[in-house]
C-alpha positions as CSV (number, residue, x, y, z in Angstrom):
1,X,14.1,23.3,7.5
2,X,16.0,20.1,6.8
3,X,14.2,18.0,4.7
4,X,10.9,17.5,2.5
5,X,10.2,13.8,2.1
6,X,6.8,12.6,0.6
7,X,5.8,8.9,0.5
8,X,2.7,7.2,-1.6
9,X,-0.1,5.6,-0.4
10,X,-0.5,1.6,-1.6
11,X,-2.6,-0.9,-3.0
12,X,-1.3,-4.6,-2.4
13,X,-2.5,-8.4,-3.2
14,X,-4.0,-7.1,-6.7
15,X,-6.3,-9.7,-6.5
16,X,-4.7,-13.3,-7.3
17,X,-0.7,-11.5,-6.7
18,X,-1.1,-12.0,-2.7
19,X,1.5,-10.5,-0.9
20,X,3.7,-10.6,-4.4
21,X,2.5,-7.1,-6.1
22,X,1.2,-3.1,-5.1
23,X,0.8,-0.5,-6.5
24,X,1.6,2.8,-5.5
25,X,-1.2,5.7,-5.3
26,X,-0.9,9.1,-5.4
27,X,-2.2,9.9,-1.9
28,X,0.9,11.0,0.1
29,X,2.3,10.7,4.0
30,X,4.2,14.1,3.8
31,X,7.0,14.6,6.2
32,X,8.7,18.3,6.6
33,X,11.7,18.1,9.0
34,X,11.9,21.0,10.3
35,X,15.0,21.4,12.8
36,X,16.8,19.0,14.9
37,X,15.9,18.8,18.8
38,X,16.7,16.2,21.8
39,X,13.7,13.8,20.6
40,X,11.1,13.8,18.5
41,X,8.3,15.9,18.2
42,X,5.5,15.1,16.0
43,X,3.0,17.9,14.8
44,X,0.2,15.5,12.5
45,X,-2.4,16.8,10.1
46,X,-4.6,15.4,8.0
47,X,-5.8,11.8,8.1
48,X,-5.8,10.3,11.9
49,X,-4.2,12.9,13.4
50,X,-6.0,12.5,16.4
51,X,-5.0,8.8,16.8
52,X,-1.1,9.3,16.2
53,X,1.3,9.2,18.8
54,X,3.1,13.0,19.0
55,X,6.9,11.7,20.5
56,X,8.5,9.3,20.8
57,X,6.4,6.3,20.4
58,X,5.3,7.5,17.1
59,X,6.2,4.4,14.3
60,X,8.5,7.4,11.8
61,X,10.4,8.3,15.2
62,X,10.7,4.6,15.9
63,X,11.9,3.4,12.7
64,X,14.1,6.6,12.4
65,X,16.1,5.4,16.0
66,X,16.0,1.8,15.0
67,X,17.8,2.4,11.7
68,X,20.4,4.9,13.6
69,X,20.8,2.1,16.0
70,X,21.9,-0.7,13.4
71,X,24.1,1.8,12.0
72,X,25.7,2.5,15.3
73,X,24.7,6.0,14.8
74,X,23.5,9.2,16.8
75,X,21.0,11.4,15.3
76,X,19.2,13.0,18.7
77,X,15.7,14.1,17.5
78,X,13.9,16.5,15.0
79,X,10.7,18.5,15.2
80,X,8.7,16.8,12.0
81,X,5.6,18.5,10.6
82,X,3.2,15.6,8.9
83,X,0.5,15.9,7.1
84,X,-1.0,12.3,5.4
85,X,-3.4,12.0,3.2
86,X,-3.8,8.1,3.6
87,X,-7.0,6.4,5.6
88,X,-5.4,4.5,8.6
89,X,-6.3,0.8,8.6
90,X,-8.2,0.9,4.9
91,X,-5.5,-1.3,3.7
92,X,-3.7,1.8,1.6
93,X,-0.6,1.1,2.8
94,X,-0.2,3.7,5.9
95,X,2.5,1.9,8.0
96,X,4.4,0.8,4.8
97,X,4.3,4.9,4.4
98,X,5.4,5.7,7.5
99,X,7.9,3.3,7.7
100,X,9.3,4.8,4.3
101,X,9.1,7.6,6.0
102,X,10.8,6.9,9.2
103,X,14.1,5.4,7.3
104,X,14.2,8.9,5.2
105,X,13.9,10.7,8.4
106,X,16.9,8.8,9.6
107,X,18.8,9.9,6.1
108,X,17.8,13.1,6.0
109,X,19.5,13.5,10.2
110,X,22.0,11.5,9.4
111,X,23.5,12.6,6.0
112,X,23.8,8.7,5.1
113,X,21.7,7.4,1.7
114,X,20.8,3.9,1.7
115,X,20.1,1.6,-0.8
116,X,17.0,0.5,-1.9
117,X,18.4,-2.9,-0.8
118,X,19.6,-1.2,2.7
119,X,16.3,0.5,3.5
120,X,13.8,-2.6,2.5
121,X,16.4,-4.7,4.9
122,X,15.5,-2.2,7.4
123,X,11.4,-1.4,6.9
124,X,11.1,-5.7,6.9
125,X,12.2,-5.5,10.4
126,X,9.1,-3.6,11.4
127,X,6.4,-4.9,8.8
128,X,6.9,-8.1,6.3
129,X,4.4,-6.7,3.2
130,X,6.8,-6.3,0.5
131,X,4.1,-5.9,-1.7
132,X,3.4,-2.6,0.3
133,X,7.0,-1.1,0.8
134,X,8.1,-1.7,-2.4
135,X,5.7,0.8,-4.4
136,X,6.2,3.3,-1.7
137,X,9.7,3.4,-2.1
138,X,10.0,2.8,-5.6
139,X,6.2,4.3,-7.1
140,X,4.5,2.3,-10.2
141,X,3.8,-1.5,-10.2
142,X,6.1,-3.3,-8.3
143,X,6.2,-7.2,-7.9
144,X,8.3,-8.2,-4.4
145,X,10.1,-10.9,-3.5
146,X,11.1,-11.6,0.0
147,X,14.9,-13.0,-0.6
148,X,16.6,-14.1,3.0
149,X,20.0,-13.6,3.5
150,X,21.7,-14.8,6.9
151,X,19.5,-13.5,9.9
152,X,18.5,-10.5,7.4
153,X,15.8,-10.1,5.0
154,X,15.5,-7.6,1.3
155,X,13.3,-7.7,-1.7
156,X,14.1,-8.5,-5.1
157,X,11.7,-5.9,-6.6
158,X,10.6,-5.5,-10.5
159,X,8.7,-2.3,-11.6
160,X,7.1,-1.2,-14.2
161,X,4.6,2.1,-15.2
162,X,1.3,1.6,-14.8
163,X,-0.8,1.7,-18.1
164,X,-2.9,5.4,-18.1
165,X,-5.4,3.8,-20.0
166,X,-6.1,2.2,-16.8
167,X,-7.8,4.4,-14.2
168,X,-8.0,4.0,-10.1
169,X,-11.3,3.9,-8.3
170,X,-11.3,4.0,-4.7
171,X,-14.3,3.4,-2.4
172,X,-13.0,3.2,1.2
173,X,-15.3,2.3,4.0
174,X,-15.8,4.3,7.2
175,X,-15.2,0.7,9.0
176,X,-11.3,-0.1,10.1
177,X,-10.1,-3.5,9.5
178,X,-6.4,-4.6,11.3
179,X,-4.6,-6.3,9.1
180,X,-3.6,-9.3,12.0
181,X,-7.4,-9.9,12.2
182,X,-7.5,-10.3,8.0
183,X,-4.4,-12.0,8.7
184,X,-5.6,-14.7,11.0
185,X,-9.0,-15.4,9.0
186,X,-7.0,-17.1,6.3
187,X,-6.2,-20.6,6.5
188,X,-2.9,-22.2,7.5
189,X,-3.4,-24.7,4.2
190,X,-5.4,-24.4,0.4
191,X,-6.2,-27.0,-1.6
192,X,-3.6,-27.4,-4.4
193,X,-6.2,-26.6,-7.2
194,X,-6.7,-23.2,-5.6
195,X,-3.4,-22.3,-5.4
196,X,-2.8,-23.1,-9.1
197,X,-5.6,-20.9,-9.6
198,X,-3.8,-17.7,-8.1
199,X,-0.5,-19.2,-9.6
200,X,-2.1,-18.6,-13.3
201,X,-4.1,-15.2,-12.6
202,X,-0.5,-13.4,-11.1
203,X,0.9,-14.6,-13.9
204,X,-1.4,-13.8,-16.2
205,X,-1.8,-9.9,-14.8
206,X,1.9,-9.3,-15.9
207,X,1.3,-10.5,-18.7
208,X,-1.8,-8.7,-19.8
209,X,0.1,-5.4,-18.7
210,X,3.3,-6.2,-20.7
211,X,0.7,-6.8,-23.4
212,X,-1.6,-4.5,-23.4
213,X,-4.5,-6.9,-23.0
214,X,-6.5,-5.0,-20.4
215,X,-9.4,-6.9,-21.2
216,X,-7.8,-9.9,-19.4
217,X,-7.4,-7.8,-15.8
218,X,-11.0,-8.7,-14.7
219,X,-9.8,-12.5,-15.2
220,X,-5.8,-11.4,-13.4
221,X,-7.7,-10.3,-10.5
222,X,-9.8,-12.9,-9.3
223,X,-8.4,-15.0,-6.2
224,X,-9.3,-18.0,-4.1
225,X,-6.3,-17.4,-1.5
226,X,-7.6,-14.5,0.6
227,X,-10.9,-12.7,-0.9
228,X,-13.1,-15.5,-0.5
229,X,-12.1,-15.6,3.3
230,X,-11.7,-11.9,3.8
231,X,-14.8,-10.5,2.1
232,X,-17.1,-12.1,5.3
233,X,-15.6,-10.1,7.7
234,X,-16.9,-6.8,6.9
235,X,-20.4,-5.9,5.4
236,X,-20.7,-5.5,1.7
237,X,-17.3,-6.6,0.8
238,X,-18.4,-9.9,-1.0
239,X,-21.5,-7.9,-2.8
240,X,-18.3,-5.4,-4.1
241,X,-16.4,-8.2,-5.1
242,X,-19.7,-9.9,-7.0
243,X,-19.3,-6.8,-9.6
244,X,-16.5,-9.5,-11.3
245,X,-19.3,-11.3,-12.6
246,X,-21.5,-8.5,-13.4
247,X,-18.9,-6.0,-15.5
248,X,-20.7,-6.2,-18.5
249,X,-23.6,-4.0,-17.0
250,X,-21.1,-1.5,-15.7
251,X,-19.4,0.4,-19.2
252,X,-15.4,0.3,-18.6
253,X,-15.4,-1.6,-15.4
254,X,-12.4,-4.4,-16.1
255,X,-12.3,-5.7,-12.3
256,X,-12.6,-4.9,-8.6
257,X,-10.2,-6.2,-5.5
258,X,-9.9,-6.2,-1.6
259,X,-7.3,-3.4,-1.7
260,X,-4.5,-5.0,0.9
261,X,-6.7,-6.3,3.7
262,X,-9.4,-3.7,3.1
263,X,-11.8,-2.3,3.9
264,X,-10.8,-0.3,1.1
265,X,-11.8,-1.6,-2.6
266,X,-10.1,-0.7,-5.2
267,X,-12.4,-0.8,-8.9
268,X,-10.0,-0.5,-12.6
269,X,-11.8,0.7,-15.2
270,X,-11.0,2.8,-18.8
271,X,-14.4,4.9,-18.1
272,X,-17.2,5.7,-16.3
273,X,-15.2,6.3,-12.9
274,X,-18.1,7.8,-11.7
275,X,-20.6,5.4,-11.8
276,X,-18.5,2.3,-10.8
277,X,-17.7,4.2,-7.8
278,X,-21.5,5.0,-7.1
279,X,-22.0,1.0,-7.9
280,X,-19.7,0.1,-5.1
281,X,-20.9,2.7,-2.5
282,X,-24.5,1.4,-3.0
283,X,-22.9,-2.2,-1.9
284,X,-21.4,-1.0,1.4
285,X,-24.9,0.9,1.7
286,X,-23.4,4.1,1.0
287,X,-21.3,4.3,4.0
288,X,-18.1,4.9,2.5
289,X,-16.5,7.4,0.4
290,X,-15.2,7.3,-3.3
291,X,-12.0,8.5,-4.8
292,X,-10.6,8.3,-8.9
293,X,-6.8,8.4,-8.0
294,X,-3.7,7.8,-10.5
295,X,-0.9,6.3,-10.2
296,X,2.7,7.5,-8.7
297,X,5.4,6.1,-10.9
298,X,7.9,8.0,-8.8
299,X,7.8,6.7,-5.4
300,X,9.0,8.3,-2.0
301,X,10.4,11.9,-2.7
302,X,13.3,13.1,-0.4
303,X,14.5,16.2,-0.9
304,X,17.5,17.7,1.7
305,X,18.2,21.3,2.0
């Protein structure tokens, strides 16, 4: 065996923080490399194995030979046990993992560490959600900046711990949602009072954290830039989303969100997991299942032997 290398799951958008913030989940893409070979050979478990490419056309071996490529470096192929615990198109993140993943791969063949600067240069080639690669790289809250430089593109990244006062809930829909489709049902313009609208609530979530004022999240995460356009597309988002305006029925429910471009929603609450989860299920007509997850603070593991 060469290397262990473990990547959260993530949560992105946050509500009004679109494409700006994530959150990293503790629901892993786990990657064992297990010896070297002339290409890659994928052996997957767990979460849509049966839908994953096994050579190499798989997206870890492709990001693993692009990044050897820019380098001007040879690394052949690996045999690569992976097991992933995160739903494919729920919007948890699961390229941004594997794309994590794939640029480990490439350290762990190549014997070359890269920056955190030199690896989200490289994952922006293959997907431009900051907001997703950043907590899978770093773990925590992480607020992501696209910053150009030349023909190349990095993040300016800020994270912080997430509060454990706060807890996860995670009801995630047996329905797949691409995130191009979610994509292309915003519009190309908003009116100016909406964006000032998503302008305040982003601000205000960092500011509730840094404050402590988690009474204020319900308020952080409501959004007029995405939700609103989103929600439509797939049955009993917008009823999920209508729990906002309803949290004083629901003990310790402080908000609910789209989790990336869902289907997956994503519930914060101080208690009563439980029966916000069962709340949410009975929206999507019980069609979906529900998870209380915490947060990874750590990020993307990788561990050479």
């Amino acid at each position: 065996m060469i290397a262990e290398i473990t990547v959260p799951a993530s949560t992105s958008n946050l509500g009004a923080s679109f494409d700006s913030c994530g959150l990293a989940l503790a629901l892993y893409l786990r990657v064992t490399v297990e010896g070297r070979s002339a290409e890659f050979e994928i052996d997957p478990a767990g979460e849509g194995a049966a839908a994953v490419a096994r050579g190499e056309t798989n997206l870890i071996a492709r990001v693993a030979r692009f990044v050897a490529g820019r380098r001007g470096r040879e690394v052949g192929g690996a045999r690569l046990r992976v097991d992933n615990q995160i739903p494919l198109a729920r919007g948890l993140g699961s390229s941004s993992a594997a794309i994590i993943a794939g640029i480990s791969v490439y350290e762990a063949l190549s014997g070359e560490r890269l920056s955190a600067e030199e690896i989200f240069g490289d994952a922006l080639h293959f997907e431009g959600h900051g907001d997703n690669l950043a907590p899978s790289l770093l773990g925590g809250l992480v607020v992501a900046c696209v910053v150009e430089r030349g023909e190349r593109q990095s993040l300016l990244t800020v994270k912080r711990p997430w509060p454990e006062a706060v807890k996860v809930v995670l009801v995630i829909p047996e329905l797949e949602l691409e995130t191009a489709r979610m994509r292309a049902a915003l519009p190309p313009a908003v009116p100016l009072k909406d964006a000032v609208f998503n302008v305040q609530r982003a601000a205000l979530l960092q500011a509730a954290l840094a404050a402590g004022r988690h009474d204020l999240l319900g308020e952080a995460l409501r959004d007029r830039l995405h939700q609103p356009y989103r929600a439509p597309l797939a049955p009993g988002l917008a009823e999920v989303l209508a729990l906002n305006e309803e949290a004083d029925r629901h003990p310790g429910l402080l908000g609910v969100a789209i989790s990336g471009a869902g289907s997956t929603m994503i519930a914060f609450a101080t208690e009563n997991c439980g029966g916000i989860a069962a709340a949410m299920r009975a929206r999507l007509g019980g069609r979906a299942r529900a998870l209380e997850v915490v947060v990874d603070n750590s990020g993307r593991a990788l561990n050479l032997f």
